[in-house]
Structures are given as structure tokens and as C-alpha cells.
C-alpha positions in Angstrom: 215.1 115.6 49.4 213.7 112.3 49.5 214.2 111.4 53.5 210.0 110.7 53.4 209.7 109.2 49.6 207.3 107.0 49.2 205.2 107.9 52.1 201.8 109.7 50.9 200.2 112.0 53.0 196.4 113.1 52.6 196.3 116.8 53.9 192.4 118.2 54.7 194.3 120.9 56.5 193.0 125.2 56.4 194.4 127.6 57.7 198.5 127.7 59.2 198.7 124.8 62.1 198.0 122.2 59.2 199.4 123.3 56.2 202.5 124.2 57.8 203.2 120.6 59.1 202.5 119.1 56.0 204.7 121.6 54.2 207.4 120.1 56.7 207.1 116.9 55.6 206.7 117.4 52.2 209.6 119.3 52.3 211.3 115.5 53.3 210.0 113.9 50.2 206.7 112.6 51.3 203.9 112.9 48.6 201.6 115.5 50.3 198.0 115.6 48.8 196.3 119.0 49.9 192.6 117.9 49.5 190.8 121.6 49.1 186.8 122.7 48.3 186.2 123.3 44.8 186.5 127.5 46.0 189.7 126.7 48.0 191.3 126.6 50.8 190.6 129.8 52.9 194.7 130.1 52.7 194.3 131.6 49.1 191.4 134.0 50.1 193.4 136.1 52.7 197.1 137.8 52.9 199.0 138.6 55.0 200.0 142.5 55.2 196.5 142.0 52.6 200.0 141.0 49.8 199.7 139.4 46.9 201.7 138.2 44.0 199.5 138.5 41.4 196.6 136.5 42.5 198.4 134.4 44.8 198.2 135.3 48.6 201.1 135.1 50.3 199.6 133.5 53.4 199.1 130.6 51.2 203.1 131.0 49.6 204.1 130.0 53.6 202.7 127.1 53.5 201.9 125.3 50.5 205.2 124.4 49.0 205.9 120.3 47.9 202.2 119.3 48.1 199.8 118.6 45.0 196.2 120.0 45.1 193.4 118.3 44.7 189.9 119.6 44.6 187.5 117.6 46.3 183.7 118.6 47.6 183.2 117.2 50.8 179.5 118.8 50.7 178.6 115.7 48.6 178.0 111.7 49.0 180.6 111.0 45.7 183.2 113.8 46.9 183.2 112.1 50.2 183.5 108.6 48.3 186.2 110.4 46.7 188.7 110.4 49.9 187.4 107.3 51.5 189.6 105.7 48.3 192.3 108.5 49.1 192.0 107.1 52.4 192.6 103.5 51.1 195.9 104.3 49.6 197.4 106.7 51.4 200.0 106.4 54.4 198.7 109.8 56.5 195.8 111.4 57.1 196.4 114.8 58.5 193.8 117.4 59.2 192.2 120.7 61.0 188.6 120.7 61.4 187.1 121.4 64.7 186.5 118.3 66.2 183.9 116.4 65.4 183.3 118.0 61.5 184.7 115.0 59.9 183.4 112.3 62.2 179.4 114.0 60.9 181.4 113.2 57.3 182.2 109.9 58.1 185.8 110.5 58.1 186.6 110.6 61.3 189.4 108.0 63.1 187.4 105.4 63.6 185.8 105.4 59.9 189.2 105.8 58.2 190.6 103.0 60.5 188.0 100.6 59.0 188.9 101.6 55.3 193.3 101.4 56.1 193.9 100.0 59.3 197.7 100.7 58.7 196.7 104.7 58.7 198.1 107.4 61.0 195.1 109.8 61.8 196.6 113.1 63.0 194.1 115.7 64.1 194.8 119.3 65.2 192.9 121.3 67.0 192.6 124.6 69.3 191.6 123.1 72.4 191.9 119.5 72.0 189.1 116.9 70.7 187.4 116.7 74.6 187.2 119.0 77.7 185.0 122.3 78.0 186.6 124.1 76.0 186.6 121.6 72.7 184.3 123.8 70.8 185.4 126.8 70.8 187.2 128.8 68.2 190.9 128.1 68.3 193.6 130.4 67.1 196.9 131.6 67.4 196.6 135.0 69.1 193.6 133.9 71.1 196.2 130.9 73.0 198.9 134.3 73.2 196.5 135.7 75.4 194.8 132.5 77.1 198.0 130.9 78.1 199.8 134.0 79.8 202.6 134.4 76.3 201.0 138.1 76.0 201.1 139.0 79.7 204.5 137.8 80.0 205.3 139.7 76.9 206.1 144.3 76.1 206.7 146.8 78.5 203.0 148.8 79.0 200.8 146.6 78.1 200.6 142.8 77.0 202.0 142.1 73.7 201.2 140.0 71.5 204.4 138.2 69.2 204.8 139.3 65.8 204.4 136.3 64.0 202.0 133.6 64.7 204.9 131.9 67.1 201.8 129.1 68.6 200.5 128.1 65.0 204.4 127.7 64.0 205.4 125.7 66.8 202.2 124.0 66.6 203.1 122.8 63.1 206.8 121.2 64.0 205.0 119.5 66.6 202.2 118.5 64.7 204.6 117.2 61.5 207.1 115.8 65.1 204.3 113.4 65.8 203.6 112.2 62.4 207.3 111.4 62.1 207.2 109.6 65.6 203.9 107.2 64.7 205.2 106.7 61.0 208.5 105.6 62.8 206.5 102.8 65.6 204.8 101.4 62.6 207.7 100.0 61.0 208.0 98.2 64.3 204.7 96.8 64.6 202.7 97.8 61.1 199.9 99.4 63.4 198.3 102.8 62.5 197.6 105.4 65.4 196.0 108.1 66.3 197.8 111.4 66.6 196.5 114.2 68.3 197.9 118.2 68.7 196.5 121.1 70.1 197.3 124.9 69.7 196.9 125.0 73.6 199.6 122.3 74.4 201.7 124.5 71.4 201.5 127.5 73.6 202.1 126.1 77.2 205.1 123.8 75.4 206.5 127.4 73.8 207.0 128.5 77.6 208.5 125.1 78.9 211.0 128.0 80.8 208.8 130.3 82.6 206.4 127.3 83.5 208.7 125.5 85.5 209.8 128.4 87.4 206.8 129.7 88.2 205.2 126.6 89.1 208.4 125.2 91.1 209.0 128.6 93.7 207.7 131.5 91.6 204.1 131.7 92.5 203.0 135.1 93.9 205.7 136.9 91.5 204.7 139.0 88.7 205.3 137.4 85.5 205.3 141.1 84.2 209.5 141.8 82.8 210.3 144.4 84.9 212.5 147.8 83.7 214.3 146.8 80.2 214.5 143.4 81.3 213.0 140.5 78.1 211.0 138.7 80.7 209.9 138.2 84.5 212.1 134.7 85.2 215.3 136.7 83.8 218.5 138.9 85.5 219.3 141.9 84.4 220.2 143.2 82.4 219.0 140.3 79.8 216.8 142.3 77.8 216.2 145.0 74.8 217.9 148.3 75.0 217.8 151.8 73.3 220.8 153.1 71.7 221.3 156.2 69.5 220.3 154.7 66.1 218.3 151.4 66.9 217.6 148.9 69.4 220.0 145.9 70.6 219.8 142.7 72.9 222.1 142.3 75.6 222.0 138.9 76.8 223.6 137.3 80.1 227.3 137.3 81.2 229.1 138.0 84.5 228.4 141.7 86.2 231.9 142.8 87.2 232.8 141.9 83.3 229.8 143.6 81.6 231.3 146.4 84.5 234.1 147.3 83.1 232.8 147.1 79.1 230.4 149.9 79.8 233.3 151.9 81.7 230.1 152.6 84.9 231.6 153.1 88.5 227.8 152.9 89.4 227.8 149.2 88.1 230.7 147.9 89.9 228.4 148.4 93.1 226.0 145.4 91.6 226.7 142.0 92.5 225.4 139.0 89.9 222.9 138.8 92.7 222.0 141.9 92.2 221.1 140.7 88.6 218.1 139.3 90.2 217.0 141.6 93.9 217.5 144.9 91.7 216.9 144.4 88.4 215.3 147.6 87.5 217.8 149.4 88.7 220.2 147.6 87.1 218.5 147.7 83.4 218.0 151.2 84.0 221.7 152.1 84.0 222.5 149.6 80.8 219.6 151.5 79.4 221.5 155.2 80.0 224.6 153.8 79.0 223.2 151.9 75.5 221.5 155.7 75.2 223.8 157.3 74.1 226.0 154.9 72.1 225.5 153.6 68.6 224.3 149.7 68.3 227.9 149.0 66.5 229.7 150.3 69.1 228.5 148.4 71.7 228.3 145.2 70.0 232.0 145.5 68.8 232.5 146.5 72.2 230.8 143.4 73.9 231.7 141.2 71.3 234.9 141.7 71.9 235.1 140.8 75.6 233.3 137.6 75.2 229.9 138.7 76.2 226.8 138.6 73.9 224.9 141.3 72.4 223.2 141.6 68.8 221.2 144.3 67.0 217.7 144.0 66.7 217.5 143.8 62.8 214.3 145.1 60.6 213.9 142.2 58.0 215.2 144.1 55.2 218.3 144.0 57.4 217.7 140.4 57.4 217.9 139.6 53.5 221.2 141.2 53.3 222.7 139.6 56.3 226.1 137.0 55.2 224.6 134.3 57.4 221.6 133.9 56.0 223.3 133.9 53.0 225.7 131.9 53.5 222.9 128.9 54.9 220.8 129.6 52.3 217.7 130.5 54.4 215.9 132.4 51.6 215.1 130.4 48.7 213.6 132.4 44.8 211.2 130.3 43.6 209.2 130.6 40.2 205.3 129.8 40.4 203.5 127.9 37.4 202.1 131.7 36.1 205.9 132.5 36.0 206.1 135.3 39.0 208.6 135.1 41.0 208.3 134.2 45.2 211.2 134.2 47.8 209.8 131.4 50.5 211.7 131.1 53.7 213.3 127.7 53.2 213.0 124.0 55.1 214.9 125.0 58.9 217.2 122.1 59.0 219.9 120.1 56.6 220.6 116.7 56.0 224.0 115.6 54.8 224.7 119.3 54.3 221.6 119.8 52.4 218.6 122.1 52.9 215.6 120.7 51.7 214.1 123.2 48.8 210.9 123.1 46.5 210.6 120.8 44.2 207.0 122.0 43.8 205.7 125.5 44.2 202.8 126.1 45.4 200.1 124.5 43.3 197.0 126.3 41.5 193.9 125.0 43.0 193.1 121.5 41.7 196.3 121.5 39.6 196.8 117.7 40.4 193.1 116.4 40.5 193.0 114.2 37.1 196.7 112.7 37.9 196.2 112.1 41.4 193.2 110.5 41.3 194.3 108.1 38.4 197.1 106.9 40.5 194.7 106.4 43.3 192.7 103.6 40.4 190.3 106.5 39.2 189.2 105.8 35.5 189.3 108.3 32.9 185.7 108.0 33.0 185.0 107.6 36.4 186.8 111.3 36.8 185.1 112.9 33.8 181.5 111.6 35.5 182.9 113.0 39.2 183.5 116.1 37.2 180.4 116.3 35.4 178.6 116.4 39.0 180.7 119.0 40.8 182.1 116.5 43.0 186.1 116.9 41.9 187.5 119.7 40.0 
């Protein structure tokens, strides 16, 4: 895919929120440089589910796809040189840090704006780069339970999401505003500064229950009540039990869903009803869906119009014609010659899926070649060596 060719990115990203939006644009074409310490980034240190494939983690395997790695101590006065020429040539500067970190480096905004005035300077953070609450740790399950996605979220208890839904819609928002500022400077050549936060992520993840609560819906629980998936929703929009699983049933007009489940009892409940009684009412789906199979009562939906779906496991999932048939899943060999299945690039262009035209790099793979593109001598890179300051 070559939508972004020609348009380098610098990455001093850690951790998800970062790497992920690079990943996204790499995954365009652009020429993502992941700048790491000569240990690495703290991406290849920890796994997820504590997997590995061989010794790579496969926290870093999400993430790290179409980028080249460059090793790089910011500790010292010459590796800090180092990306001040980085800086120089490239088209993006994208990075992590708690605010202020690089700014004490002297590669903050307004030191890298000096160096390529034409630079986008995209920063994300956990709370933002001002306010109170600036300094503190940022994280995805911390902004679950800070910005009410947890309380809104299971049936005893908050719940926290499965997957770390803040730090992924964090990244598309993060590699969104890139996109947008690289876009204005082909109008007027100026570079900009971006800004994202984790917090803003969360709140924006929950556009939908926001508005309603803040527009009529203060003083309501914004606990889901009975079976029902959350507290702005009718039932019986929800998750239900059935004999061998779980399924979703989703909206669709009472008197219909009435006669699919064959309950005099429902025929009683108005769509209104959907919303004054909705325990009651996901408390019958939920006797009903009881004693069925999940097959049967999606045939049996599906087939008068209305929507329901199984909830799948995700070995389910890797066997499932769709996903197939779009490609999702993507093998993908690593330079040590294992073998990785990476959850492909979520959109098509022209009727193509962007894929991995470089797996996830060793650490420092790409030093000596990048920096002799960036006007590094052969010597000049032997001496940084020699000192510690590249690797």
C-alpha cells in the first residue's frame, strides 16, 4: 500500500496508544522509524496472556508491523544529537512520553519546530499536556474506570472491556489527526501541533450514552438493568443465555419479536414497554433464550428480519467465512523464520487491505541504513557506536 509513500514518520512511541497509530500509518506506506533505547521498547519486555513466539512478545507483534527500528540512547548528548537530525528530515514526529519528558530532552514542540519548521508534532498523553491531572499515570483500564465505561459495563459489578478498547481507539484517533495536519500542510506548508489524550479516547468511545445522559438522563442509573447491554438501551437489546452459549439480541419491533418467540406473555408489552419495564421484559427473552439452542434462535430471528448473533469465542472467530472471506487474519513470517498471524490493517482501498510489507523488526535492525539515509557517515555511525549512543 503506498497511500502515505514518501511521508517519513519518526515514532518515540512505548507502550500501545503510540505504536498502534504508527502501525496505522505505516500500514499506508509512510516510512515509520520506531526510535527505541538500546534495551528496547518496553513492548518487547511484556506479553500479553505472558505469550511469546520464541522470544518475541506478542504485545509487541500488535503493534509493530511496517516500521524500521532504530536504536537510539536518549540518556546521552550524541543520541539526542542523533534525532535532532532525524528530526531535520523527517515529515512526523509522533510520540508518548508523559508530558514534559522530552521538552527536559530538548525535543519537545517548540525545539523540533526550530530544527523543521514544516514538522507535525503529535503528542499522546493520559491526561493531556495541562490541567491537574497532567502528571499522573495514564492507562487504558485506569480511563475504563475514571470515565464511567466500567460502571456502565457487566451485570454485578463494573466490568472492565476485554481488550484495551481506550488505547485502540486512542490510536485511530491519534494516526486520524496525523492524517488531518499532514493533509492542511499541503495547503499552506505549515507544520502543527497535534495533540491526543487517552481521556478524550474514552469519553469519545461513549459519544452515545454521553449525550443522553447529559441531554434528559441525569438522575438515572447508568447501571444496564436485567439482561439489558446498557442503561440508555430498550429491551430487550442485550446478551442472553441459551442452552449451549450465549447470543445478542439486538432491537426490532415488540409485537414482531412477539410472535418469533411464540410468548402470549410478550404480546402484553408495548415498544414502550421496551423502555418503562425493561427488566421484566429481558427477563422473559431470557426464559425463553433458556431453553433453546443459540442456532435455533438465530435461524429463527434471522429469518423474520430481526437481528441476533452468537457471541463467538475467538477460536470461533478464525474459522468464521467472513473473516475469511475479507481477509482479516493475515500469516506472516518474522526475520528468525517463526511464523505470526497479525490481525490485519481494518479498512481497503480500491479493494485492497493493506498487509505487511515489514514484520515486526528485531531491535535496531535498521540503525546503520537508516541513519545513512538521514547523511550519517560510515564513520560518523561506527564512532556513535563505539560510545553507546546508537546500536
Amino acid at each position: 500500500m503506498d497511500l502515505l509513500s514518501g511521508t517519513t514518520i519518526l515514532s518515540l512511541n512505548h507502550f500501545l496508544l503510540g505504536p498502534l497509530a504508527a502501525q496505522v500509518l505505516g500500514d499506508l506506506g509512510a516510512d515509520v522509524i520506531a526510535v527505541e533505547p538500546p534495551n528496547g521498547s518496553f513492548s518487547r519486555k511484556w506479553a500479553g496472556g505472558d505469550l511469546w513466539v520464541g522470544e518475541t512478545s506478542v504485545f509487541f507483534l500488535c503493534a509493530h508491523r511496517n516500521k524500521r527500528s532504530v536504536v537510539v540512547d536518549l540518556k546521552t548528548g550524541e543520541g539526542r544529537a542523533v534525532v535532532r537530525r532525524l528530526i531535520a528530515g523527517a515529515d512526523v514526529l509522533m510520540e508518548n512520553f508523559r508530558p514534559g519528558v522530552l521538552d527536559r530532552m530538548g525535543l519537545g514542540f517548540e525545539d523540533a519546530k526550530t530544527i523543521n519548521p514544516s514538522l507535525i508534532y503529535a503528542s499522546g498523553s493520559g491526561w493531556g499536556s495541562s490541567g491537574p491531572y497532567a502528571a499522573k499515570p495514564g492507562q487504558d483500564l485506569l480511563m475504563q474506570a475514571f470515565c464511567g465505561m466500567a460502571q456502565t459495563s457487566g451485570r454485578e459489578a463494573p466490568t472492565a472491556a476485554g481488550a484495551s478498547i481506550v488505547d485502540h481507539h486512542g490510536a485511530m484517533v491519534f494516526a486520524t489527526a496525523v492524517l488531518a495536519a499532514l493533509v492542511a500542510r499541503t495547503r499552506d506548508g505549515k507544520g502543527r501541533r497535534v495533540e491526543i489524550d487517552l481521556m478524550s479516547a474514552a469519553l469519545d468511545l461513549q459519544v452515545e450514552p454521553l449525550v443522553a445522559y447529559f441531554n434528559g438522563g441525569q438522575g438515572r442509573s447508568i447501571r444496564p438493568p436485567g439482561q439489558v447491554a446498557g442503561w440508555s438501551y430498550p429491551a430487550p437489546y442485550g446478551i442472553y443465555p441459551a442452552m449451549d452459549g450465549h447470543l445478542a439480541i439486538s432491537l426490532g419491533p415488540m409485537d414482531k419479536m412477539a410472535t418469533v418467540l411464540k410468548d402470549p406473555r410478550l404480546t402484553e408489552f408495548t415498544d414502550e414497554d421496551c423502555w418503562n419495564k425493561r427488566t421484566e421484559v429481558s427477563e422473559l427473552f431470557r426464559q425463553y433464550t433458556a431453553r433453546r439452542t443459540v442456532a435455533d434462535i438465530v435461524d429463527a430471528f434471522e429469518a423474520a428480519g430481526l437481528w441476533a448473533a452468537p457471541v463467538n469465542d475467538f477460536n470461533t472467530l478464525g474459522e468464521d467465512p467472513q473473516i475469511e472471506h475479507l481477509g482479516v487474519f493475515e500469516d506472516v513470517e518474522l526475520e528468525d523464520g517463526m511464523s505470526v498471524r497479525l490481525v490485519r490493517h481494518p479498512a481497503s482501498y480500491d479493494g485492497v487491505r493493506p498487509g505487511t510489507r515489514l514484520p515486526p523488526p528485531k531491535l535496531g535492525a535498521d540503525t546503520d541504513t537508516v541513519l545513512g539515509e538521514f547523511g550519517f557517515t560510515g564513520d560518523e555511525i561506527a564512532e556513535l557506536r563505539g560510545k553507546g549512543c546508537v546500536a
